[in-house]
C-alpha distance (Angstrom), angle and dihedral (degrees) to the residues before:
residue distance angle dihedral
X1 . . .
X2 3.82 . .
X3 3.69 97.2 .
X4 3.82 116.1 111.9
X5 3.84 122.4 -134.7
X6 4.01 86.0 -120.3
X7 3.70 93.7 54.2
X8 4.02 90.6 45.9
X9 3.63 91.3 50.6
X10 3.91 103.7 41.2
X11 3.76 109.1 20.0
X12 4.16 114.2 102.8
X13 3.60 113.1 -110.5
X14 3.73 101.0 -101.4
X15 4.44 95.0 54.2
X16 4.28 88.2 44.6
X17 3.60 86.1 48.4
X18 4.24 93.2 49.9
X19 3.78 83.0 47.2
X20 3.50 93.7 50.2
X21 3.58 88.6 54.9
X22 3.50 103.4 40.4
X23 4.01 85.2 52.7
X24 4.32 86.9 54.1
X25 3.64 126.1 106.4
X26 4.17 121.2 -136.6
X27 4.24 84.2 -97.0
X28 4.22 107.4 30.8
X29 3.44 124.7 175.1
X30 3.71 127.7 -154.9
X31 3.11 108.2 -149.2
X32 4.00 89.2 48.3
X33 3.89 78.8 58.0
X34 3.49 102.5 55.1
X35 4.26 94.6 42.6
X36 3.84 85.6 47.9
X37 4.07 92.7 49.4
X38 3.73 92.3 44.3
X39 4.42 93.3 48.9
X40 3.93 92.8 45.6
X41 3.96 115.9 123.7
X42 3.44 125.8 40.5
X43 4.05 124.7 -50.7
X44 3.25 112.5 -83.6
X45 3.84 104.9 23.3
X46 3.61 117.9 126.5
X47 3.92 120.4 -105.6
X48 3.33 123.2 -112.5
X49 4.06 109.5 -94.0
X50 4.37 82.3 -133.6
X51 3.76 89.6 60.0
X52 3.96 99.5 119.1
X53 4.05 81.0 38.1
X54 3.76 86.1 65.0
X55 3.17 99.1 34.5
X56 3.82 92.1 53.9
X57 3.93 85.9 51.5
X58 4.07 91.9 52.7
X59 3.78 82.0 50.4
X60 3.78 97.7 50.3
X61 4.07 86.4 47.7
X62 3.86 91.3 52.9
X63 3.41 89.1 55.5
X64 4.03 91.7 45.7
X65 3.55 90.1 58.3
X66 3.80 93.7 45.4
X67 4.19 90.0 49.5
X68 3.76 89.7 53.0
X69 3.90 90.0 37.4
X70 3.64 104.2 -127.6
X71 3.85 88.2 137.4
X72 3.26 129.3 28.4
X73 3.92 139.9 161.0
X74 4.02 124.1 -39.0
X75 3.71 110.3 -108.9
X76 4.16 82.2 -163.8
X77 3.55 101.9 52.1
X78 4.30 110.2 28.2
X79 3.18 94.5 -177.3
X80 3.78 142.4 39.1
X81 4.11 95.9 66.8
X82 3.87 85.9 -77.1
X83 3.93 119.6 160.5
X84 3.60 141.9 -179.4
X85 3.53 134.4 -139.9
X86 3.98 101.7 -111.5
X87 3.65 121.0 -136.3
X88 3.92 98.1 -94.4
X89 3.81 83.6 44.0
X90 4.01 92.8 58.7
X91 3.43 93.7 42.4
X92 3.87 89.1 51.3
X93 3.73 93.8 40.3
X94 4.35 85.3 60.0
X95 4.01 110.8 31.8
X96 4.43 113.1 42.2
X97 4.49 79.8 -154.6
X98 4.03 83.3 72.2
X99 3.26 91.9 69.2
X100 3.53 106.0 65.4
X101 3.78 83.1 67.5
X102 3.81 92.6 68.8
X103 3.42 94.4 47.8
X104 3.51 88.9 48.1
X105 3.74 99.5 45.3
X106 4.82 83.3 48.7
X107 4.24 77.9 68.0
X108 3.52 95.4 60.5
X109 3.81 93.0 36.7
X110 3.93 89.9 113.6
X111 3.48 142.6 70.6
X112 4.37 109.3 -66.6
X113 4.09 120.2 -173.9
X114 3.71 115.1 -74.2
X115 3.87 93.2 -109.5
X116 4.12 91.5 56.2
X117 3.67 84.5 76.0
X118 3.68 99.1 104.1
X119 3.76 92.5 50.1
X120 3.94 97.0 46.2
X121 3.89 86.4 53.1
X122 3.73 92.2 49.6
X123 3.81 86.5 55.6
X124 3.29 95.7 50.2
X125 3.99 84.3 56.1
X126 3.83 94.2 52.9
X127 4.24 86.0 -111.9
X128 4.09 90.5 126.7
X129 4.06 90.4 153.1
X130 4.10 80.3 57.2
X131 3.80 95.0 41.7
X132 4.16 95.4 49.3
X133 3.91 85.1 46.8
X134 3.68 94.3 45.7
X135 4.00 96.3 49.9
X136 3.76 95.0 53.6
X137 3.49 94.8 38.1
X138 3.57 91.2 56.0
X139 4.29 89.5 48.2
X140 4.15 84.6 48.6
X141 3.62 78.9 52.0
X142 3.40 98.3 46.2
X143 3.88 99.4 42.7
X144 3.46 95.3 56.5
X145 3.78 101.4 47.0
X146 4.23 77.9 49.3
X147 3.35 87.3 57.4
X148 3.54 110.5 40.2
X149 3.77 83.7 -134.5
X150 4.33 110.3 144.2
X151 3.55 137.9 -98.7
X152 3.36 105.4 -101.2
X153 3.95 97.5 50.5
X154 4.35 96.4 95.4
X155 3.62 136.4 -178.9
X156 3.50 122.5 -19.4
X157 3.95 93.4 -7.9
X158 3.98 79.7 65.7
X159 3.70 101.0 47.3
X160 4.07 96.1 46.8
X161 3.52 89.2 49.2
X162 3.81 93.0 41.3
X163 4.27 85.1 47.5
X164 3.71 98.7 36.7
X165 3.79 110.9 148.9
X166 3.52 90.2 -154.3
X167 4.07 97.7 48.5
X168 3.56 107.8 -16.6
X169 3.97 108.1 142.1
X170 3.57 90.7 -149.2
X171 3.59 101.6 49.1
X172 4.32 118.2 114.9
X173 4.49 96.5 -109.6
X174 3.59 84.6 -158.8
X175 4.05 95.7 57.3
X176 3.21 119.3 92.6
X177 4.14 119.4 -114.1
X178 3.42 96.1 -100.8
X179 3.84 98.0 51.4
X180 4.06 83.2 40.2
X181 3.53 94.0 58.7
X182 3.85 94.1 39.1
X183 4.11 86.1 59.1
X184 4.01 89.7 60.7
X185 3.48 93.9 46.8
X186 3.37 90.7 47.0
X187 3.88 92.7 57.1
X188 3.73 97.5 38.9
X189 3.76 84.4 51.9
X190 3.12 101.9 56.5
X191 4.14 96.7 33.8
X192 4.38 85.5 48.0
X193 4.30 89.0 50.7
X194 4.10 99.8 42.7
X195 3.41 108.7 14.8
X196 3.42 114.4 38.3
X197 4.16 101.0 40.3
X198 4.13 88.7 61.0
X199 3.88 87.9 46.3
X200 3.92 82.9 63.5
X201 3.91 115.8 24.9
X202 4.15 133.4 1.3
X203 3.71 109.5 -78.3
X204 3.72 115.4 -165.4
X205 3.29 115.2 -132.8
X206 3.94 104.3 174.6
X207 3.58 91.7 143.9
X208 3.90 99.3 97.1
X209 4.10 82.9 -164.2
X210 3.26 107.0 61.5
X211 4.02 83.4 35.5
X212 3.96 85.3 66.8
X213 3.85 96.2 40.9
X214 3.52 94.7 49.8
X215 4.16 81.6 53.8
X216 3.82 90.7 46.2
X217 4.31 87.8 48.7
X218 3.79 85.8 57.8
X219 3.48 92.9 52.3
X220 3.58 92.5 52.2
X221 3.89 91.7 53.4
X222 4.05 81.8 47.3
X223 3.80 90.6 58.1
X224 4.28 83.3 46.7
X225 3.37 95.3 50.2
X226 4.12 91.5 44.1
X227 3.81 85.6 61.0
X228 3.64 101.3 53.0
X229 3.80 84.2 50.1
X230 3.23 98.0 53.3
X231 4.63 87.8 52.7
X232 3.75 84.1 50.9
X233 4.00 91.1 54.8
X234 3.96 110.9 11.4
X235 3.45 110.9 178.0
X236 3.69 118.4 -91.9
X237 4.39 114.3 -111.6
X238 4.09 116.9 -91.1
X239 3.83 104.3 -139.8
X240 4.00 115.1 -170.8
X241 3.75 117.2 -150.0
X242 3.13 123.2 -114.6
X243 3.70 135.8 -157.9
X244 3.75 114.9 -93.5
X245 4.00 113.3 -99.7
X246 4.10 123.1 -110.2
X247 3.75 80.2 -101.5
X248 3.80 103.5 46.6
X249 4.27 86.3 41.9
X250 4.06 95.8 57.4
């Protein structure tokens, strides 16, 4: 073990864990881990009164590394508690850049709309240029079926005229002008800056963060666009009968 009792004490979760890692063989054991932490230093010297603390701590980063799969179960050895670093772990274990796609990929950890499909499984593939076009394609998409607004109205020609506060049929009635007219910029905004640009020349996304929070902006938009929707078809009232009064009976 390379980890210091300083860092295993003090570190936040997420660096102990990337030490942990980087510290791992291709086949680690845990329980080799633990006996090997608790026989360090020479014989004979005390042990640190914290040593279950730290223990606890190597624990919790085990299972950090396991929850964001960067080890995972030997296919060698099935038995035995021995794991392997997985392929995202290696790659994170040998080049710091890798990480940004785990933190990345902890954004998109929760549920997204049904119809960001295509752009979280682009993501997953490393294709972030796809997965930004993909996401506000599929809100163009969706705002113009909303709006029962035709084919050939695109980009942010669509979404002002979707949003207008003068006659936009998506646009909140009960907002005020202001907010209404912030909501159309907001959409042209962000269809103008991600969708548009890869419609007309390669844009490099290689930041796999900004890849998942342009994918996390459409789903905002979705949620908009959900709403007005839901003005333009509430659902009807549920009434429950009820059995006539003394009065209404005689």
């Amino acid at each position: 073990m390379t980890l210091e009792y300083d860092d295993v004490r003090n570190l936040p979760l997420p660096d102990l864990s990337l030490q942990l890692l980087r510290s791992l063989d291709d086949e680690p054991n845990f329980n080799t881990i633990v006996q090997s932490f608790k026989q360090r230093g020479g014989y004979g010297d005390p042990r640190p009164r914290d040593l279950d603390m730290m223990l606890a701590r190597l624990s919790d980063a085990w299972a950090w590394l396991e929850a964001q799969a960067l080890i995972g179960p030997s296919v060698k050895t099935t038995s035995g508690g021995w794991y392997r670093l997985t392929a995202a772990g290696a790659e994170v274990a040998s080049d710091d850049n890798a990480l940004a796609k785990v933190w990345a990929a902890d954004r998109l950890a929760g549920d997204l709309d049904p119809t960001l499909s295509s752009a979280r499984s682009n993501f997953a593939l490393g294709d972030y240029e796809t997965a930004s076009f993909a996401a506000m394609k599929a809100v163009e998409v969706e705002v113009r079926k909303v709006a029962g607004l035709p084919n050939d109205l695109l980009g942010t020609k669509l979404m002002r005229k979707a949003f207008s506060p003068t006659d936009g049929v998506l646009r909140d009635p009960e907002a005020e002008g202001g907010e209404q007219q912030a909501t159309a910029d907001l959409f042209a905004g962000a269809i103008g800056a991600y969708k548009n640009p890869a419609s007309h020349r390669a844009v490099q996304f290689d930041d796999p963060m900004e890849a998942a929070e342009v994918i996390q902006l459409a789903d905002l938009l979705m949620r908009i666009v959900k709403r007005a929707a839901a003005r333009q078809h509430p659902e009807p009232a549920v009434f429950t009968s009820r059995p006539p009064t003394p009065a209404q009976s005689s």
